[in-house]
N, C-alpha and C positions, 0 to 999 in steps of 0.2 A: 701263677696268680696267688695273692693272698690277701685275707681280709682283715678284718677289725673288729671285735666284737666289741659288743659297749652290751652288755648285761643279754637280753634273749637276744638281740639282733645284729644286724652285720652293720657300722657306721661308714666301710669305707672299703673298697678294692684297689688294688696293684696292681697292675698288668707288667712286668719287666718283659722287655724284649731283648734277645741280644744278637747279632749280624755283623759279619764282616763285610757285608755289601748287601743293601747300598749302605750308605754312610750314615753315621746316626743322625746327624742335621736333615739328610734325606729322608732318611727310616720316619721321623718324626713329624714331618711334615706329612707324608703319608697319614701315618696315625691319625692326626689329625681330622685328614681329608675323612677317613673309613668313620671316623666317628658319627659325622652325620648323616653316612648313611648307613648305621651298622644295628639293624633291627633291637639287636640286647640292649644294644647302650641307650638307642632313644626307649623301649620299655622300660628301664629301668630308670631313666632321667626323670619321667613322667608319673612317677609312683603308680603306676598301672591299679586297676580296681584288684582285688582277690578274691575269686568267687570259691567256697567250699562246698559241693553234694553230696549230701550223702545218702545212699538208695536202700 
């Protein structure tokens, strides 16, 4: 994985995968599929709130 920064924050993630099976056409479609339902990716799709405490 690698990111992108644009001054304090991250503008962008990679995710490469690499497999000799299944196939990357298959691999990909997969991907796809896990995307929506894949906890991280919908938080972070959604610019989640950010709560800071401190005690």
């Amino acid at each position: 994985m690698t990111g992108r920064l644009d001054g304090p924050q991250f503008v962008s993630f990679r995710i490469e995968v690499r497999a000799s099976s299944p196939t990357a056409d298959e691999l990909a479609k997969l991907a796809e599929s896990a995307k929506r339902v894949c906890y991280v990716t919908r938080t972070l799709s959604a610019e989640p709130k950010i709560e800071v405490v401190v005690s």
